[in-house]
The first five atom37 places (N, CA, C, CB, O) and aatype in JSON, in Angstrom:
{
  "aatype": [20, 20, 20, 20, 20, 20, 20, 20, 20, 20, 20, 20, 20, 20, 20, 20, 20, 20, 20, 20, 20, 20, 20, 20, 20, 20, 20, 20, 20, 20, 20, 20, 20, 20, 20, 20, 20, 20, 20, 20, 20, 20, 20, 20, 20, 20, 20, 20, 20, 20, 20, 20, 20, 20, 20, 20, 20, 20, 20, 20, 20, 20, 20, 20, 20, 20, 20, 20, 20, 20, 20, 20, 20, 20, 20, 20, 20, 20, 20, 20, 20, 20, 20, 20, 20, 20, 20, 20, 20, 20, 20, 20, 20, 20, 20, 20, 20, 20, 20, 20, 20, 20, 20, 20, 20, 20, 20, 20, 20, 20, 20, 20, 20, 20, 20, 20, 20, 20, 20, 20, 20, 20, 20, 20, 20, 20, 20, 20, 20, 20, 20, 20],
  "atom_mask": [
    [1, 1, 1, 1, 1],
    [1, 1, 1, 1, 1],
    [1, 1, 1, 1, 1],
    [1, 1, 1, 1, 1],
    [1, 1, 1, 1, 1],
    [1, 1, 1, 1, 1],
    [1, 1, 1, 1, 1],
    [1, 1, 1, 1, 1],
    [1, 1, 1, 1, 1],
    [1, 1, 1, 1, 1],
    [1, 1, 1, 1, 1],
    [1, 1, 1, 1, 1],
    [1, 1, 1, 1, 1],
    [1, 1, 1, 1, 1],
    [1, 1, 1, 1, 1],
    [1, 1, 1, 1, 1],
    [1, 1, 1, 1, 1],
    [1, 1, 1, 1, 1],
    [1, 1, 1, 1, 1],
    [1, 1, 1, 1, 1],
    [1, 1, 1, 1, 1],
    [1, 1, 1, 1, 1],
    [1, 1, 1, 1, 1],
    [1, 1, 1, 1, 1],
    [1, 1, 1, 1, 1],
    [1, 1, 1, 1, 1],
    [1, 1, 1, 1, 1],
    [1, 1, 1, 1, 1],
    [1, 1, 1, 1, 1],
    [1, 1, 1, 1, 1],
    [1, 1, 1, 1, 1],
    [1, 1, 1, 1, 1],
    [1, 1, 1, 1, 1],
    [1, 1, 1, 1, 1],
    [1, 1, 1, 1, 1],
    [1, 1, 1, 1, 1],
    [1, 1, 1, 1, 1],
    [1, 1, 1, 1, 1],
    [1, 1, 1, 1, 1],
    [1, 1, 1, 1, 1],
    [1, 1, 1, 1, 1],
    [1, 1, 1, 1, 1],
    [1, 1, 1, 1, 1],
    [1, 1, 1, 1, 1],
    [1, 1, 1, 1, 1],
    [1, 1, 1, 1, 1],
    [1, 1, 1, 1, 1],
    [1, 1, 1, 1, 1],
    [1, 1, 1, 1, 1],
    [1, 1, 1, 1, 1],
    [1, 1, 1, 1, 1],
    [1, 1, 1, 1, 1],
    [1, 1, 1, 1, 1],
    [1, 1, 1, 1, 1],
    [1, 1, 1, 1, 1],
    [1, 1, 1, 1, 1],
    [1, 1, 1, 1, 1],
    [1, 1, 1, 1, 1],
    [1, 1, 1, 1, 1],
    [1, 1, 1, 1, 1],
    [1, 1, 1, 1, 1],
    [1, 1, 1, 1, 1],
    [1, 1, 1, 1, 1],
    [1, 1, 1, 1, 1],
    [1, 1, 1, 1, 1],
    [1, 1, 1, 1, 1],
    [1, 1, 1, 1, 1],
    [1, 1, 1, 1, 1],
    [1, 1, 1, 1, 1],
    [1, 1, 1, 1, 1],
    [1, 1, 1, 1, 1],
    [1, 1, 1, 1, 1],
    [1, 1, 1, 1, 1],
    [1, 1, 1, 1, 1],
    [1, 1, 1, 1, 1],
    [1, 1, 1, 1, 1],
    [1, 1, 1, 1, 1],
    [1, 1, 1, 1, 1],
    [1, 1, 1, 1, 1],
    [1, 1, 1, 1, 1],
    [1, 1, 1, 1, 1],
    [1, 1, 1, 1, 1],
    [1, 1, 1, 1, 1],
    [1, 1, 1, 1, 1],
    [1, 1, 1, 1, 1],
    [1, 1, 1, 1, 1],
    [1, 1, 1, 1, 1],
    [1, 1, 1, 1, 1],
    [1, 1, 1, 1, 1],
    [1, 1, 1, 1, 1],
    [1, 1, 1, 1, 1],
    [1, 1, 1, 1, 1],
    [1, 1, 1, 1, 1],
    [1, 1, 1, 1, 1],
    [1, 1, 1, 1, 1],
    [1, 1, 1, 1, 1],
    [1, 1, 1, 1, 1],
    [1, 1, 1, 1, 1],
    [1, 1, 1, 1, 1],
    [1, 1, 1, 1, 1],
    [1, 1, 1, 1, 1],
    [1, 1, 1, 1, 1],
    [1, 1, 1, 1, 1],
    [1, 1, 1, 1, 1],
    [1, 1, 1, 1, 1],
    [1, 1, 1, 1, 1],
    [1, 1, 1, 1, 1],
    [1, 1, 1, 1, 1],
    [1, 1, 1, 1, 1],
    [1, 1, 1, 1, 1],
    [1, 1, 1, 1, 1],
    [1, 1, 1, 1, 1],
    [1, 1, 1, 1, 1],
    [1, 1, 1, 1, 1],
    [1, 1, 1, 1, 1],
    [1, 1, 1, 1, 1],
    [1, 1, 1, 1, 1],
    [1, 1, 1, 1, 1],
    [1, 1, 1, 1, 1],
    [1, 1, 1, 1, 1],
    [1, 1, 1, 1, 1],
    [1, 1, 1, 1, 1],
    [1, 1, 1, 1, 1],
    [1, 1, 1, 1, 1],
    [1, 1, 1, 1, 1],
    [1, 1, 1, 1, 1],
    [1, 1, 1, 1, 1],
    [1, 1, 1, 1, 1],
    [1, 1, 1, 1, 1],
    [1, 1, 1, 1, 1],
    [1, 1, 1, 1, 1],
    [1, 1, 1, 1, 1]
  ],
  "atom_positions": [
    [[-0.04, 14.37, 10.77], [-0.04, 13.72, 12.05], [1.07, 12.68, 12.14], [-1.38, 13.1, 12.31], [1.66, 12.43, 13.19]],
    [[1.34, 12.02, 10.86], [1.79, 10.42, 11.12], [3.46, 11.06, 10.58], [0.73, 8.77, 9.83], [3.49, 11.71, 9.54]],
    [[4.59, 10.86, 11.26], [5.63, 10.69, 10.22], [5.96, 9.4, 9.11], [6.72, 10.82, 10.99], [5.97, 9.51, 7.89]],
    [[6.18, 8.37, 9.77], [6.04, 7.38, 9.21], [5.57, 6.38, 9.81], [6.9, 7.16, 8.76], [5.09, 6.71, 10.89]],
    [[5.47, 5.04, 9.55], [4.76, 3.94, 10.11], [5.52, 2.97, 9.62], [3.32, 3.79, 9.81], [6.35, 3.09, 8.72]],
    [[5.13, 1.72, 10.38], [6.58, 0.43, 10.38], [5.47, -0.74, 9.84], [7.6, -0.14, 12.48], [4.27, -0.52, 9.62]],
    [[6.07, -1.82, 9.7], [5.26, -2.9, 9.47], [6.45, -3.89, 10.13], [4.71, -3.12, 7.76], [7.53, -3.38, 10.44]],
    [[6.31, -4.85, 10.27], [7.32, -5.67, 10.73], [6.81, -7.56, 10.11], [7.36, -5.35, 12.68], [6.02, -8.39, 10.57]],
    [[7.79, -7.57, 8.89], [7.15, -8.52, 8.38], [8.7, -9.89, 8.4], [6.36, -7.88, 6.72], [9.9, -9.72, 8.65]],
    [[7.92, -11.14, 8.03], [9.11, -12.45, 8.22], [9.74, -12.87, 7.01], [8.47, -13.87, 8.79], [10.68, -13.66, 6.94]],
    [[8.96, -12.06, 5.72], [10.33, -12.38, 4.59], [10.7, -11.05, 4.15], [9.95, -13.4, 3.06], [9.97, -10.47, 3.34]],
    [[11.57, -10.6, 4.51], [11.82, -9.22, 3.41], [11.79, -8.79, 1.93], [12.88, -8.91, 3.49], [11.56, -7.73, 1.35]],
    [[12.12, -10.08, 1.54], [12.27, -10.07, 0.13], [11.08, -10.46, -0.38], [13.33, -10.87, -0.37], [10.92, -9.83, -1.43]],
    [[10.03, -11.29, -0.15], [9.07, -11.41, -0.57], [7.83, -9.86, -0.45], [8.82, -12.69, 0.08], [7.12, -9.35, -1.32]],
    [[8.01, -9.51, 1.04], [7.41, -7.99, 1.02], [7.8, -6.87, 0.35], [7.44, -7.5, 2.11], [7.07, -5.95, -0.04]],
    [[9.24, -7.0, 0.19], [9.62, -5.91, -0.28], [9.73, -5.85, -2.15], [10.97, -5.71, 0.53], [10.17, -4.94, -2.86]],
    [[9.22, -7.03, -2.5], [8.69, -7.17, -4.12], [6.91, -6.73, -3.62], [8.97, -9.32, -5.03], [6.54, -5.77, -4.29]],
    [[6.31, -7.0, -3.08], [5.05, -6.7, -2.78], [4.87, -5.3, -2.93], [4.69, -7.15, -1.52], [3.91, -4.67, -3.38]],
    [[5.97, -4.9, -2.48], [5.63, -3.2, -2.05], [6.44, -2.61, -3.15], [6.24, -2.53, -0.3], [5.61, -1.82, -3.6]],
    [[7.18, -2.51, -3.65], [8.0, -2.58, -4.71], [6.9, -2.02, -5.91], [8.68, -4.16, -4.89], [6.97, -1.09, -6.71]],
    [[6.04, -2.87, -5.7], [4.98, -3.49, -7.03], [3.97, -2.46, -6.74], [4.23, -5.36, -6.93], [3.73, -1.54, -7.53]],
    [[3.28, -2.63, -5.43], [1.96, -1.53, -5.2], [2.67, -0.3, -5.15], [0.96, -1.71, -3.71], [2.54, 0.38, -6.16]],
    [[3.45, 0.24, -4.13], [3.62, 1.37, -3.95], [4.61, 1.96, -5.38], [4.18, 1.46, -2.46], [4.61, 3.18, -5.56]],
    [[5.3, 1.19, -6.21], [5.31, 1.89, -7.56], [3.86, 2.24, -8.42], [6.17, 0.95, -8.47], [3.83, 3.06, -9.33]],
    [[3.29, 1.86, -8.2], [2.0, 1.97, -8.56], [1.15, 3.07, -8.47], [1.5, 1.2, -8.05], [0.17, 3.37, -9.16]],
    [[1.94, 3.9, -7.0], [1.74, 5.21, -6.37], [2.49, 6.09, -6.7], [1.79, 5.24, -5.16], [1.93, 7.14, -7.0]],
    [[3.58, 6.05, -6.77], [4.17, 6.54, -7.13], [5.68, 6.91, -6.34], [3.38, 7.2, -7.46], [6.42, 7.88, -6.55]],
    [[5.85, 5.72, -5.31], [6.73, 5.79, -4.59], [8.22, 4.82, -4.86], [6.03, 5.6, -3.47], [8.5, 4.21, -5.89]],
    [[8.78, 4.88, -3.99], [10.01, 4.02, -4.64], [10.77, 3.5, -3.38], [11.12, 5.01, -5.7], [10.15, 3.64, -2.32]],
    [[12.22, 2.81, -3.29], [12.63, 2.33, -2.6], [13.29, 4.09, -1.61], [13.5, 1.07, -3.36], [14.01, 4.79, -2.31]],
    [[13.14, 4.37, -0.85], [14.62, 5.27, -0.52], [15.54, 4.66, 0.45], [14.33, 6.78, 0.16], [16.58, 5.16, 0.88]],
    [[15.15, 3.76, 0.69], [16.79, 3.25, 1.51], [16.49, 1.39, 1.61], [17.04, 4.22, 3.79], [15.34, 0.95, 1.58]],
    [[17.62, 0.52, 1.72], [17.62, -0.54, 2.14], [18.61, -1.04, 2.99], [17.49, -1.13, 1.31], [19.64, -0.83, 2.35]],
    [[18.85, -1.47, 3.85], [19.79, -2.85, 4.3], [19.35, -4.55, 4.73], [20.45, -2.37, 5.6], [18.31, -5.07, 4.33]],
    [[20.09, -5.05, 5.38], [20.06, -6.48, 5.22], [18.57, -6.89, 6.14], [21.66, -7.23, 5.86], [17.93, -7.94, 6.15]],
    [[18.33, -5.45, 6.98], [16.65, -5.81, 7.7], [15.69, -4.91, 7.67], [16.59, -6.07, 9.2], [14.72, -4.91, 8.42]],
    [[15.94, -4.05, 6.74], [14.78, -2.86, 6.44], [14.94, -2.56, 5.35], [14.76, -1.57, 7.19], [15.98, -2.76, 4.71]],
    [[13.65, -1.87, 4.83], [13.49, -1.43, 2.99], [12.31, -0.1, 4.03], [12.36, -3.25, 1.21], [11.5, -0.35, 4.92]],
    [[12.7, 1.24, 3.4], [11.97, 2.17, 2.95], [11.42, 2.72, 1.94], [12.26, 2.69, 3.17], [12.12, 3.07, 0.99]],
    [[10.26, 2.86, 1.95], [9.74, 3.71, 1.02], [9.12, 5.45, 1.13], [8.79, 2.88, 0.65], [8.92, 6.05, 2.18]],
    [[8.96, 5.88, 0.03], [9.01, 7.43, -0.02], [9.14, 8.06, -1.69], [10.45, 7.92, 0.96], [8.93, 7.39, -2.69]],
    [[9.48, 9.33, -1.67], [9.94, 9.75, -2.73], [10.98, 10.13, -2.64], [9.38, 10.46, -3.22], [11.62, 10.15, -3.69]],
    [[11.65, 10.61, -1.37], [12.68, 10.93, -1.19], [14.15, 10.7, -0.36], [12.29, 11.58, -1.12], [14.16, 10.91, 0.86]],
    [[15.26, 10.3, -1.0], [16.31, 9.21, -0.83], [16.58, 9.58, 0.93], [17.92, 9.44, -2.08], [16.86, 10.62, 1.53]],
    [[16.34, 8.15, 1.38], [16.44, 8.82, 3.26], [15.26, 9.05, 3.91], [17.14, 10.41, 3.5], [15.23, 8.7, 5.09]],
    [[14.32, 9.53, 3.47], [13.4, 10.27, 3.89], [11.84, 9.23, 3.95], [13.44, 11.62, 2.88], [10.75, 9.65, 3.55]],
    [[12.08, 7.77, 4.55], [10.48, 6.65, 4.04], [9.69, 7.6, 4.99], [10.33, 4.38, 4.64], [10.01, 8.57, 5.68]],
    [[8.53, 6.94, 4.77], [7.24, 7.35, 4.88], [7.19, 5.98, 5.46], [6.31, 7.89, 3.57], [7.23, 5.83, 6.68]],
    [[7.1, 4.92, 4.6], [6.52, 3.79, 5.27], [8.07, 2.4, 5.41], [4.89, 3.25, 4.08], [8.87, 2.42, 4.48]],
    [[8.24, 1.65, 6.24], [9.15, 0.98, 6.54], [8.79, -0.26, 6.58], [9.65, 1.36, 7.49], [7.69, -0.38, 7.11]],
    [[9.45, -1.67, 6.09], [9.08, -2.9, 6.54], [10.64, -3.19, 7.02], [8.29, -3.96, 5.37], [11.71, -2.92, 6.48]],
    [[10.27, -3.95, 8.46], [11.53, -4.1, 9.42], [11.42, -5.86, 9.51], [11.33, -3.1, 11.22], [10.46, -6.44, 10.01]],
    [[12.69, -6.61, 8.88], [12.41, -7.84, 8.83], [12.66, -8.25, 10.58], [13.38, -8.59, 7.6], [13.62, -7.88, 11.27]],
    [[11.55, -9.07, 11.01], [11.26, -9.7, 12.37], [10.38, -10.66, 11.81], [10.6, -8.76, 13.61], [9.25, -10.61, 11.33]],
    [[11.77, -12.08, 12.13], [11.03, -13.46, 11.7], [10.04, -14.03, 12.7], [12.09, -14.62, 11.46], [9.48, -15.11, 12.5]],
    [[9.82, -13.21, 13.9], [8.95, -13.77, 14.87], [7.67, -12.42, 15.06], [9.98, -14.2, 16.42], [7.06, -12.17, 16.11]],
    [[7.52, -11.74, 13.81], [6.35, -11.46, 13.81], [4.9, -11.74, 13.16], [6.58, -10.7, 13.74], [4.64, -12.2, 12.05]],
    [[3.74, -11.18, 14.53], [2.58, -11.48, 14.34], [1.9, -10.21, 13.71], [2.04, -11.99, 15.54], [2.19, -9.06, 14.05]],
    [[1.03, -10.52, 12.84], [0.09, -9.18, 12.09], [-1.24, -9.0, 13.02], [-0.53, -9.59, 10.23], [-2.17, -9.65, 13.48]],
    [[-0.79, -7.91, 12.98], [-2.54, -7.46, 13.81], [-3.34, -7.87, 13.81], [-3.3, -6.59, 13.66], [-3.5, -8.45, 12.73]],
    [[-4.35, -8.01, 14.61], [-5.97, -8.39, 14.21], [-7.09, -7.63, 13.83], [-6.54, -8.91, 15.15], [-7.35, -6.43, 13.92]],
    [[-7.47, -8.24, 13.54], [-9.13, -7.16, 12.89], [-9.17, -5.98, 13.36], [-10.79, -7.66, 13.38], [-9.03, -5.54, 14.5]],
    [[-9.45, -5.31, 11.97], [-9.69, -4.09, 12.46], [-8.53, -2.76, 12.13], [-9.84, -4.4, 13.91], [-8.64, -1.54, 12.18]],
    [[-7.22, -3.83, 11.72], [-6.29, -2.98, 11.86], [-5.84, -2.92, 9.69], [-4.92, -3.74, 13.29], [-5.35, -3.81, 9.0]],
    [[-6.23, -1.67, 9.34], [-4.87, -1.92, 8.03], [-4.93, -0.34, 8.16], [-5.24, -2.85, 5.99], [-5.5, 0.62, 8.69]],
    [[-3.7, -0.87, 7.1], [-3.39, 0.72, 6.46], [-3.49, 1.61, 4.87], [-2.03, 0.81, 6.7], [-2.91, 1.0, 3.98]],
    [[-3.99, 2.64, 4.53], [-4.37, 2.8, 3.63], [-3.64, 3.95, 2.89], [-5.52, 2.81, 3.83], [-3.54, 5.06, 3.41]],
    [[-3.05, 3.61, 1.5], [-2.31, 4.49, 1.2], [-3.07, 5.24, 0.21], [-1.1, 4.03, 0.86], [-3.97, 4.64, -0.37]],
    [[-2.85, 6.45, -0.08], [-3.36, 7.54, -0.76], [-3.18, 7.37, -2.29], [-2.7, 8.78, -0.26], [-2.07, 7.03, -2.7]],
    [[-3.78, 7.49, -2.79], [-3.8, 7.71, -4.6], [-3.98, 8.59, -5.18], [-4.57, 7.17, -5.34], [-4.69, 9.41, -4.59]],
    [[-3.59, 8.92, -6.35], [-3.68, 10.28, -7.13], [-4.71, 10.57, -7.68], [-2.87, 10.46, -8.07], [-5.13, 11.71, -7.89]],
    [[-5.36, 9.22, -8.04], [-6.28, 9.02, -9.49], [-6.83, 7.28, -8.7], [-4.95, 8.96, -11.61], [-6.31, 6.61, -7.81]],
    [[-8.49, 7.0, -9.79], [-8.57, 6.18, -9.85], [-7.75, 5.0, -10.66], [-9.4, 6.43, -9.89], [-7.55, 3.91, -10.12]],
    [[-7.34, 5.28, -11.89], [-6.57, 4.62, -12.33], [-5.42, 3.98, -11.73], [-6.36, 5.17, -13.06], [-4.95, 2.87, -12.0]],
    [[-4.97, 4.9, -10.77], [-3.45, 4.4, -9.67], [-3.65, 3.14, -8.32], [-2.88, 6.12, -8.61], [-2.89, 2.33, -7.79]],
    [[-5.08, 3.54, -8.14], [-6.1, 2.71, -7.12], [-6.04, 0.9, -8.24], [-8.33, 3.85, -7.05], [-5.47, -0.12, -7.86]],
    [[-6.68, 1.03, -9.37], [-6.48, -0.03, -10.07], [-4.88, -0.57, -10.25], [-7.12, 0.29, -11.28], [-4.63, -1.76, -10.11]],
    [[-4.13, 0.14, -10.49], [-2.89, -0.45, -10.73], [-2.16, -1.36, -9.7], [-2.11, 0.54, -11.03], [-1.59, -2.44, -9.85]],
    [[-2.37, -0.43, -8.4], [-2.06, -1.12, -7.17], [-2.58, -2.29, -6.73], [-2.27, -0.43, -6.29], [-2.01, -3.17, -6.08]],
    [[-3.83, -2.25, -7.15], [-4.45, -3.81, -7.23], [-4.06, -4.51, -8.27], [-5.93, -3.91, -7.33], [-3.98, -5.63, -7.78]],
    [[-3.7, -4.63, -9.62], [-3.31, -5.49, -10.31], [-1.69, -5.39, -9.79], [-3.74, -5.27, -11.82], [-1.42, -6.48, -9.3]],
    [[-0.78, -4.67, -9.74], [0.44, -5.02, -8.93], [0.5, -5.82, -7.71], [0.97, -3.95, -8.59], [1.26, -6.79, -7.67]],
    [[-0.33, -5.46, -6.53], [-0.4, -6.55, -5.85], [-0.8, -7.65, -5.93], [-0.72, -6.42, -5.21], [-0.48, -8.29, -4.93]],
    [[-1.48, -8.34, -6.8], [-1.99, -9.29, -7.32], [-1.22, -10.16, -7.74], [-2.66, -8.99, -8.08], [-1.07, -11.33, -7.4]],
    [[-0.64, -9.42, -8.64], [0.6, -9.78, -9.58], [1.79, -10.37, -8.67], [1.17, -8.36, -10.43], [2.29, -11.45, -8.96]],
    [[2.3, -9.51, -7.39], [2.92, -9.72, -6.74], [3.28, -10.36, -5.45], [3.0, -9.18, -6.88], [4.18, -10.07, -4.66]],
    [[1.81, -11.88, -5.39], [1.73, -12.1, -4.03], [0.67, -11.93, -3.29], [2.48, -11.52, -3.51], [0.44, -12.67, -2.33]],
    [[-0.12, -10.94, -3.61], [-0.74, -10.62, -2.18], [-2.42, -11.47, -2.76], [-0.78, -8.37, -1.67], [-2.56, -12.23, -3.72]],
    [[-3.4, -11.02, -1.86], [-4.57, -11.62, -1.87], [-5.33, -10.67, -2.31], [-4.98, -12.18, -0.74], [-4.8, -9.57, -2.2]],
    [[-6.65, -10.68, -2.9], [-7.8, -9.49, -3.32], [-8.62, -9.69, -1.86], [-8.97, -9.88, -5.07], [-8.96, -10.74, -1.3]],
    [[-8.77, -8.5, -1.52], [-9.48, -8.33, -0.32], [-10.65, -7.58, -0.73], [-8.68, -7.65, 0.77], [-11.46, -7.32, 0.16]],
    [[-10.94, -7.09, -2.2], [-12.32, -6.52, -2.62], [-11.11, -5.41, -3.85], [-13.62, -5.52, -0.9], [-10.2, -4.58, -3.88]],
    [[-12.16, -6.33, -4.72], [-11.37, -5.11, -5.65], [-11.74, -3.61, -6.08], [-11.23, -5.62, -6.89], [-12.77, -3.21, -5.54]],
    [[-11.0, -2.54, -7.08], [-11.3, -1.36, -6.94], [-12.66, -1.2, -7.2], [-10.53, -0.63, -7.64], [-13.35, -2.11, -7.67]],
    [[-13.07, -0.16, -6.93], [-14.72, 0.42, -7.19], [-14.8, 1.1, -5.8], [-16.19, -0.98, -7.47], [-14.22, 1.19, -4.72]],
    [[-16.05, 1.6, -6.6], [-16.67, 3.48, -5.25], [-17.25, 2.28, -4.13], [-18.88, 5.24, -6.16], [-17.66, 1.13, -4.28]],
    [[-17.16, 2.73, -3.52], [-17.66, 2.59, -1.41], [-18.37, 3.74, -1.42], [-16.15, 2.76, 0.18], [-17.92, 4.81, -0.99]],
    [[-19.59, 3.57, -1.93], [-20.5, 4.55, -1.26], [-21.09, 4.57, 0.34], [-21.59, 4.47, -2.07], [-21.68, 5.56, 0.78]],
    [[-20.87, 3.4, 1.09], [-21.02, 3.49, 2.42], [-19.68, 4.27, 3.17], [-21.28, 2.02, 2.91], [-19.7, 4.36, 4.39]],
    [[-18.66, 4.75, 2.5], [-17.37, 5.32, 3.1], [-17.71, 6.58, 2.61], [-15.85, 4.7, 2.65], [-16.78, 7.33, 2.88]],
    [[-18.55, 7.15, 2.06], [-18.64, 8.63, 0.65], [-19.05, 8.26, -0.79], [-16.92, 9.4, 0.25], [-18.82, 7.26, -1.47]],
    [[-19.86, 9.57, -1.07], [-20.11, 9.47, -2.98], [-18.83, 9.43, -3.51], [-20.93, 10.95, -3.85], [-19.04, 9.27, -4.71]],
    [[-17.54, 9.48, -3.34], [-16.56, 9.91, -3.95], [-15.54, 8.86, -3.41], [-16.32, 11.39, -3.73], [-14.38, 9.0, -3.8]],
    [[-15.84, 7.73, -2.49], [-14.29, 6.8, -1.62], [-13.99, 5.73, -2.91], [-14.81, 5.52, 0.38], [-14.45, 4.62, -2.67]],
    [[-13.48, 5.81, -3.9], [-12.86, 4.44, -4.27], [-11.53, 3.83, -4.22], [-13.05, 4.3, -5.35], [-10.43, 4.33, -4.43]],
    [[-11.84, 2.72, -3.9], [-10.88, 1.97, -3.18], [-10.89, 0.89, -3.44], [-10.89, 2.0, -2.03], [-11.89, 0.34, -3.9]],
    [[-9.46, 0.11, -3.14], [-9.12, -1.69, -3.19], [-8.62, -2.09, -2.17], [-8.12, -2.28, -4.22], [-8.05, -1.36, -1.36]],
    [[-8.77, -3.35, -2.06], [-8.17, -3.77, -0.56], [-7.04, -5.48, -0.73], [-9.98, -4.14, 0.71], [-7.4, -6.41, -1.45]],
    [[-6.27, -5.49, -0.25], [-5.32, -6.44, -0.67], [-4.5, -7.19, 0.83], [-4.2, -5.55, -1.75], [-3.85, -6.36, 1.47]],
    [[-4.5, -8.05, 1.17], [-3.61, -8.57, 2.0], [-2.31, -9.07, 1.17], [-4.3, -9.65, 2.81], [-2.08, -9.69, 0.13]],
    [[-1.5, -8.35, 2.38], [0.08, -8.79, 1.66], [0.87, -10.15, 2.09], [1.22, -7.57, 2.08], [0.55, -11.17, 2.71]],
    [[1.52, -9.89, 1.74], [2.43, -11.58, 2.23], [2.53, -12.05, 3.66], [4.18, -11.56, 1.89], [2.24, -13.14, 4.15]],
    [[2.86, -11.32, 4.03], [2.59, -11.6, 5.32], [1.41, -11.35, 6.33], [3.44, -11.17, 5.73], [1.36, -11.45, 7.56]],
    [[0.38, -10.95, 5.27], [-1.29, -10.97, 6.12], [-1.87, -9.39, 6.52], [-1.14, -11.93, 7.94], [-3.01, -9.0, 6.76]],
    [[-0.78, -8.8, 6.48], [-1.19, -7.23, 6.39], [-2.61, -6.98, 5.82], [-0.16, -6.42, 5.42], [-2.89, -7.6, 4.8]],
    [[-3.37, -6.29, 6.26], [-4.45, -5.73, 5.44], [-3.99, -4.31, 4.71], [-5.76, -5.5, 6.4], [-3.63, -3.45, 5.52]],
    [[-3.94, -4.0, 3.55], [-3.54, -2.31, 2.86], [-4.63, -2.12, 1.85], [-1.8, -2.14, 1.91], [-5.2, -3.12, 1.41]],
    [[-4.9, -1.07, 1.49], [-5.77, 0.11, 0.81], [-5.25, 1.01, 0.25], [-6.51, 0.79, 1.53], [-4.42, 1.75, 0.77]],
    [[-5.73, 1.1, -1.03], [-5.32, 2.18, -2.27], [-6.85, 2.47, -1.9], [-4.69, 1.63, -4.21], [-7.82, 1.73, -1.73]],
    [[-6.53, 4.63, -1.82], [-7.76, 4.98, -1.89], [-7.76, 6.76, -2.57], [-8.39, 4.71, -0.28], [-7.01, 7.72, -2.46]],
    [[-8.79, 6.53, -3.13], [-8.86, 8.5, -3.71], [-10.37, 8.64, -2.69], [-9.31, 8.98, -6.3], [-11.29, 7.86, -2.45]],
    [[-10.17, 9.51, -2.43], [-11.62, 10.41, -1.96], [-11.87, 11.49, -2.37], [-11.79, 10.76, -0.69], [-11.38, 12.27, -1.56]],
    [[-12.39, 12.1, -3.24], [-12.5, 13.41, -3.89], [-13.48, 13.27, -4.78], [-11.3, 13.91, -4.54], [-13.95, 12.18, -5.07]],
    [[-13.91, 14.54, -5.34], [-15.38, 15.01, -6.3], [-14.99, 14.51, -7.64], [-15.78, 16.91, -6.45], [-15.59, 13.68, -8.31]],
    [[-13.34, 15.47, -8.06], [-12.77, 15.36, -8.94], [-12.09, 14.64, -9.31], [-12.47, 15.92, -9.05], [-11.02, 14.94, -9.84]],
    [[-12.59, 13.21, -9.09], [-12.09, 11.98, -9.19], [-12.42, 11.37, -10.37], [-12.43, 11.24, -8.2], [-13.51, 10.8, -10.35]],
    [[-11.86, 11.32, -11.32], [-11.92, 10.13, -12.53], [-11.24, 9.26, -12.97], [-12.01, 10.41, -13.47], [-10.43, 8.61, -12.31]],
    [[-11.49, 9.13, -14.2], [-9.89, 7.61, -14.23], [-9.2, 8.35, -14.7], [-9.79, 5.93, -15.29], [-8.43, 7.53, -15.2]],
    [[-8.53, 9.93, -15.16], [-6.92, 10.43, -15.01], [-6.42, 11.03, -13.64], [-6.63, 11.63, -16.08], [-7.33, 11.3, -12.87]],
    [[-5.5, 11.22, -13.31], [-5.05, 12.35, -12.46], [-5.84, 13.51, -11.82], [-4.22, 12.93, -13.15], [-6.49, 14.27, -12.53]],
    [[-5.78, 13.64, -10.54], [-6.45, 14.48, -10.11], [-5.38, 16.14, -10.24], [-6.93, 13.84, -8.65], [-4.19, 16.24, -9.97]],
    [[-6.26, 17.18, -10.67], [-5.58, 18.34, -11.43], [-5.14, 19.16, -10.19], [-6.63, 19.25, -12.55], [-4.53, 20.22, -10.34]]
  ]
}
């Protein structure tokens, strides 16, 4: 459905170590930068997700985050100790959400600039390696 999605945050460099940190964690990486945007993705050119520096922006209100996909539970944990590591806030750390599914585990983190984001696996065949 989604091609990519923007965020629009007031330090770049502070978000873009934030994201740097979680979304290596996923397994993603930088694919492009200049002096007011950083992409991410796997592939050079090609983000998925964008932070567009705008020093006069406001973060959504309730109700609003975004949640990125994980491979494994283990990758769900990492992203939370990377963001941690890197700035952001614990918004509930990893473990199953059985009110979301027998199978939703997930972490929740506000980033530097107040973003709400989510590392999440949903699946049967979910353990702490790689899903096969």
């Amino acid at each position: 459905m989604l091609h990519h999605i923007s965020f629009a945050v007031r330090d770049l460099h502070a978000s873009g170590s934030f994201y740097d940190a979680v979304l290596g964690a996923l397994g993603q990486r930088r694919v492009f930068e200049n002096d007011s945007a950083i992409g991410y993705g796997v592939e050079d050119g090609k983000d998925k997700f964008c932070l567009k520096l705008r020093p006069e922006s406001v973060v959504p209100g309730p109700g609003f985050h975004l949640a990125f996909r994980a491979a494994s539970r283990a990758a769900v944990e990492a992203f939370h100790r990377a963001g941690i590591a890197a700035g952001g806030t614990d918004n509930g750390a990893p473990g199953l959400r059985p009110h979301y599914g027998p199978h939703y585990y997930a972490c929740f983190l506000i980033d530097p600039d107040g973003h709400q984001v989510e590392a999440v696996i949903n699946d049967a065949g979910a353990g702490r390696g790689d899903i096969k």
